[in-house]
C-alpha positions in Angstrom: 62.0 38.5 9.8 58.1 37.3 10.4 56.2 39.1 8.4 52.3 39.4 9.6 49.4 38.8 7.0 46.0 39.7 6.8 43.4 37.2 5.9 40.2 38.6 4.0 37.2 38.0 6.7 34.9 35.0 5.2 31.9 36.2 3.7 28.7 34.1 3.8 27.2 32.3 0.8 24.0 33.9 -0.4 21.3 31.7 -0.7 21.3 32.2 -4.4 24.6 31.0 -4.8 24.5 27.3 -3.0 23.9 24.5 -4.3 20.0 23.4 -4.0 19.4 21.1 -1.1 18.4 17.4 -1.3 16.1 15.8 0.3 14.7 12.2 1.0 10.9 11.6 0.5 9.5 10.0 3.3 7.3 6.3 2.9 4.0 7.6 3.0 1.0 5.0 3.2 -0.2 2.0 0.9 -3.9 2.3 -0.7 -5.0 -1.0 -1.9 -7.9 -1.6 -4.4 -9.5 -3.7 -1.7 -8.7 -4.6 2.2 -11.1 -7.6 1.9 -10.0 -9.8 -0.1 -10.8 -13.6 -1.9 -8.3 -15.9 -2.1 -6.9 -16.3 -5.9 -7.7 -12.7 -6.7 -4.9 -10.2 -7.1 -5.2 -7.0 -5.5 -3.5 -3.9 -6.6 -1.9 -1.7 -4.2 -0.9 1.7 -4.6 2.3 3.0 -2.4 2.7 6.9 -1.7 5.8 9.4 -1.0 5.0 12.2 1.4 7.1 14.3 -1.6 8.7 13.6 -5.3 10.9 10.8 -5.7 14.0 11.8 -6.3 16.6 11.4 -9.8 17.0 8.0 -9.7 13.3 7.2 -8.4 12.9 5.6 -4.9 13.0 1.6 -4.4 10.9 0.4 -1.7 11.3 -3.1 -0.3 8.0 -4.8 0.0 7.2 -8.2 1.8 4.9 -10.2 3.1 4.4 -12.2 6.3 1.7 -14.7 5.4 2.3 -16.4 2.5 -1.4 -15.9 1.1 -0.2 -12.8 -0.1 3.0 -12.5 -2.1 4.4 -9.2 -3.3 7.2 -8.3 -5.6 10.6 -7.9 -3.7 10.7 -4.2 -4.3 8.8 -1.0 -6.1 10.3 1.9 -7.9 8.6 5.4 -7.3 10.0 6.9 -10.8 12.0 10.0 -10.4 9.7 13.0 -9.6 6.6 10.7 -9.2 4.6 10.9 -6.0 3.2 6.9 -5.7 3.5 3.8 -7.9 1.3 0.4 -8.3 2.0 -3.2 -7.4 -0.1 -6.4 -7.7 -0.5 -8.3 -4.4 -1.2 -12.1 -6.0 -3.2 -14.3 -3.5 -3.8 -17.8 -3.1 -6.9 -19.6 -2.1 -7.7 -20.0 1.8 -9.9 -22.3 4.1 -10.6 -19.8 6.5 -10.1 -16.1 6.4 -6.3 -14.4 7.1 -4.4 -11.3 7.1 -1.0 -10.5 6.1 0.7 -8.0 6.6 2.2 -5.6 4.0 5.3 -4.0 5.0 7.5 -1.5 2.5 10.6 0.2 3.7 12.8 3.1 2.2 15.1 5.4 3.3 14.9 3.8 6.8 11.0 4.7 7.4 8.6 1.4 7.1 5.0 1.6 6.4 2.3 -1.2 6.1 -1.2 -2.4 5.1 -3.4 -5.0 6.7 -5.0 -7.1 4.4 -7.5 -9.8 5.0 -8.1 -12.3 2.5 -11.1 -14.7 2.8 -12.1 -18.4 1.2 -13.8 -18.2 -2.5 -17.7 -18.4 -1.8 -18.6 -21.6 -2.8 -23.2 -21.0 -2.9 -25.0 -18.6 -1.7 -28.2 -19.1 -0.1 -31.0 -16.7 0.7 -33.1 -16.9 3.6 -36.1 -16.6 3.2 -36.0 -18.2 0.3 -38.8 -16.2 -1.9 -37.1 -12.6 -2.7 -39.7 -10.1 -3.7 -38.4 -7.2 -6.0 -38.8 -4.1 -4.7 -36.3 -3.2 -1.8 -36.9 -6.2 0.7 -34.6 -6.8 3.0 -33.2 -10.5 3.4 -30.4 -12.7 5.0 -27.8 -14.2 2.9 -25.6 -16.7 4.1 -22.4 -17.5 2.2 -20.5 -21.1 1.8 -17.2 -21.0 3.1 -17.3 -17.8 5.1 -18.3 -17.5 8.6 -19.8 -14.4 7.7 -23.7 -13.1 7.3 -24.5 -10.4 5.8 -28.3 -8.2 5.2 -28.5 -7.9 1.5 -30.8 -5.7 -0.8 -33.0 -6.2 -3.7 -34.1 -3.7 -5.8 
């Protein structure tokens, strides 16, 4: 004898009554103190979630492709924290370079260009008399290849 059952129909789960939904932040963008920078002088960089990190936090992997620029291997966002702060160390350059500042997480990549230029080793106005008062003169710089209209006041 086969005896025939009947199966209560599946109801849906309310919305109330799941479990709440996780989700990955997206790599935002990097912010960095300066994009011009002088060889030997650290710049801090600031590196942003498009939401909250999660429990846990989020660990971006940072490099570096010029080795004027040297980053630390990776970055924790702390959990429920939108950004966090690195220091880009650089060393001292002949002639002006950028590197490239990549961080990846979660399978998205982000960068930031950053040039870094020699130390200025005089600085020479031209003309050489300055007069006070808002004129408008040429400086040129030592060890950049760079001029620039400067103003004194």
């Amino acid at each position: 004898m086969v005896r025939a059952s009947q199966e209560t129909p599946a109801r849906p789960i309310s919305s109330a009554s799941r479990p709440p939904a996780t989700s990955c932040p997206l790599l935002g963008f990097f912010i960095a103190s300066a994009n011009l920078a002088t060889g030997g002088i650290p710049v801090t960089v600031t590196v942003f979630l498009n939401g909250r990190a999660p429990i846990g936090g989020a660990t971006i992997t940072l490099s570096s492709n010029n080795a004027a620029v040297t980053v630390p291997q990776n970055i924790t966002v702390p959990a429920g924290a939108t950004s966090a702060t690195f220091v880009a160390n650089t060393t001292p350059v002949s002639s002006a370079v950028v590197a490239n500042i990549t961080g990846s997480y979660a399978g998205a990549r982000t960068g930031l260009a950053l040039t870094i230029y020699p130390a200025i080793s005089s600085l020479q106005a031209l003309p050489a008399t300055i007069n006070a008062g808002g004129t408008t003169n040429t400086a040129q710089y030592k060890g950049v290849s760079a001029q620039t209209v400067v103003t004194i006041n």
